[in-house]
Every structure is written in C-alpha cells, then in structure tokens.
C-alpha positions as CSV (number, residue, x, y, z in Angstrom):
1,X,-11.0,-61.9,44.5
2,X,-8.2,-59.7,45.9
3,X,-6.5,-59.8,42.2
4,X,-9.8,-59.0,40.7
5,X,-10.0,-55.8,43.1
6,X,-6.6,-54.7,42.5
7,X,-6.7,-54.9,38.6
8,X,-10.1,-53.1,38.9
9,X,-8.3,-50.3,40.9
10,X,-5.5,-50.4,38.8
11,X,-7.4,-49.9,35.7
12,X,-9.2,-47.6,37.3
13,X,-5.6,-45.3,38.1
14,X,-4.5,-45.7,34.7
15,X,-8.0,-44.5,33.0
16,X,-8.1,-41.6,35.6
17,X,-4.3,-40.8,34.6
18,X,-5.2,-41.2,31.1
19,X,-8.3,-38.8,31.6
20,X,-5.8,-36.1,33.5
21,X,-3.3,-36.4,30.8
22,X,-6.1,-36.0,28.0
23,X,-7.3,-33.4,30.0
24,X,-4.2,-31.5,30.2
25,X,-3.4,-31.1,26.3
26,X,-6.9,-30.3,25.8
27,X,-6.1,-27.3,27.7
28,X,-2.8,-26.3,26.5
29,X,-4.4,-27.0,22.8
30,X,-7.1,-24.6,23.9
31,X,-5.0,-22.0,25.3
32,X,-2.9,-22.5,22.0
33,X,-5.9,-21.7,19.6
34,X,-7.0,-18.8,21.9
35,X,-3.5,-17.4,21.2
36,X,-3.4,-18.4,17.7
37,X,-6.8,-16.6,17.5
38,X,-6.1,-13.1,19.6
39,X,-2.9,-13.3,17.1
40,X,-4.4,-13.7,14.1
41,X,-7.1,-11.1,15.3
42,X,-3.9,-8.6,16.1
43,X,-2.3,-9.2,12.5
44,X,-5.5,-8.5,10.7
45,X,-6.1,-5.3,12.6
46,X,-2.3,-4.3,11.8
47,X,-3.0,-5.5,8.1
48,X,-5.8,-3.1,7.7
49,X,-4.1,-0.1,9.5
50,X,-1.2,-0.9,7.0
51,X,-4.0,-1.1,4.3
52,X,-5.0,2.7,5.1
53,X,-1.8,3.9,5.4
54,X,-0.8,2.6,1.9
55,X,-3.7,4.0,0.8
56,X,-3.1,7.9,2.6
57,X,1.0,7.1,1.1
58,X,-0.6,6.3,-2.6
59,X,-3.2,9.3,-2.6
60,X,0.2,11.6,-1.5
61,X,2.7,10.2,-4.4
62,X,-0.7,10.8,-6.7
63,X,-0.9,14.2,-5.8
64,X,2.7,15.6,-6.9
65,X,2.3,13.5,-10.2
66,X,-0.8,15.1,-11.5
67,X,0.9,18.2,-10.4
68,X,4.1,17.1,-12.1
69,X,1.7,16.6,-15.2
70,X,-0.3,19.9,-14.7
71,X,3.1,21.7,-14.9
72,X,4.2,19.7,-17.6
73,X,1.0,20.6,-19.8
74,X,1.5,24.0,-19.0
75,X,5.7,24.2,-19.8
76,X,4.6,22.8,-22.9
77,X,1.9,25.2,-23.8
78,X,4.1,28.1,-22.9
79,X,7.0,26.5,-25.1
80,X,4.4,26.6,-27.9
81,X,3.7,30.4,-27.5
82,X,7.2,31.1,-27.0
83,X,7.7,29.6,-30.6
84,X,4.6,31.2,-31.7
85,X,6.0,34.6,-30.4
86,X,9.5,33.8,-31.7
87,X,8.3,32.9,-35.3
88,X,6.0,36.5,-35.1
89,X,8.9,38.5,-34.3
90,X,11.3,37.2,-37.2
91,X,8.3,37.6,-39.4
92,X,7.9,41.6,-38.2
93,X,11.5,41.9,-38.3
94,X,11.6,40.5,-41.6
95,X,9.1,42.8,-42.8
96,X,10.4,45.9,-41.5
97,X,13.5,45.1,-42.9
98,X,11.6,44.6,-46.5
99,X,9.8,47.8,-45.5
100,X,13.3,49.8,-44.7
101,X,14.9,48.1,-47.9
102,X,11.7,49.6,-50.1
103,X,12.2,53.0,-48.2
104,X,15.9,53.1,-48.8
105,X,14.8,52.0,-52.7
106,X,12.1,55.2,-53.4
C-alpha cells in the first residue's frame, strides 16, 4: 500500500508541476499577445499619422504645380501677344515705309 501512496503522490507532484509549468507559458504567451497587441495598436496609429502627413506633403507639392501650370498658361499667352504685337508692328512699319516710298514718288 505504501508504494501505491507514493506513486499516487508522485503523480500527483508531477501533474501539479506540469499544471505550474502550463501555467507559466500561458502567461508569458499572454503577456506576449498583449504586447504584440499594444504594438500593433502603436504602428497603426503611427501609420495613420504618417497617412495625414503624406496627405498635407501631397496637397503642398500640388499646390506649386498648378501654380507652375498657371504661370505656364500665362507665359504662353503672353508669348502669343508678344508675336501678335511683333507681327503688327512690322506690318505698320512696312506700311509706313510703302506710305513714305509713295510720298517720296508724287
């Protein structure tokens, strides 16, 4: 009976050791997901405070390139009356020479 007694307390040690050591990484595992999750949580806010700064960074480089296209438009407009002006005045000059040269001819 004495054998019977001491395998049943022995048993009993090793399933209460086996129960503490379950216990144990149980823990740690949970206090591992916990961490995991608070990290995660922390990444996501930083991705979406990244996420509006790209944003405010895009809407800034936008800006200065419809500017940039504005002015464009506009240098090429005022090329276009500078040619415009440019072809008026040879044609005035051209006829006030003809008018000089029918002056000169009465």
């Amino acid at each position: 009976m004495e054998t019977g007694l001491k395998n049943m307390l022995e048993n009993a040690q090793d399933l209460s050791l086996k129960a503490f050591v379950a216990a144990r990484c149980t823990a740690r595992q949970l206090a591992t997901e916990s961490s995991s999750r608070s990290a995660v949580s922390d990444l996501e806010a930083k991705v979406a405070a990244l996420e509006q700064e790209k944003t405010a960074l895009q809407q800034c480089l936008d800006q200065p390139a419809a500017e940039r296209a504005t002015l464009a438009t506009e240098l090429l407009a005022m090329a276009k009356r500078a040619i415009k002006a440019e072809d008026a005045a040879k044609a005035t000059k051209k006829i006030a020479e003809d008018a000089e040269t029918r002056r000169d001819v009465m």
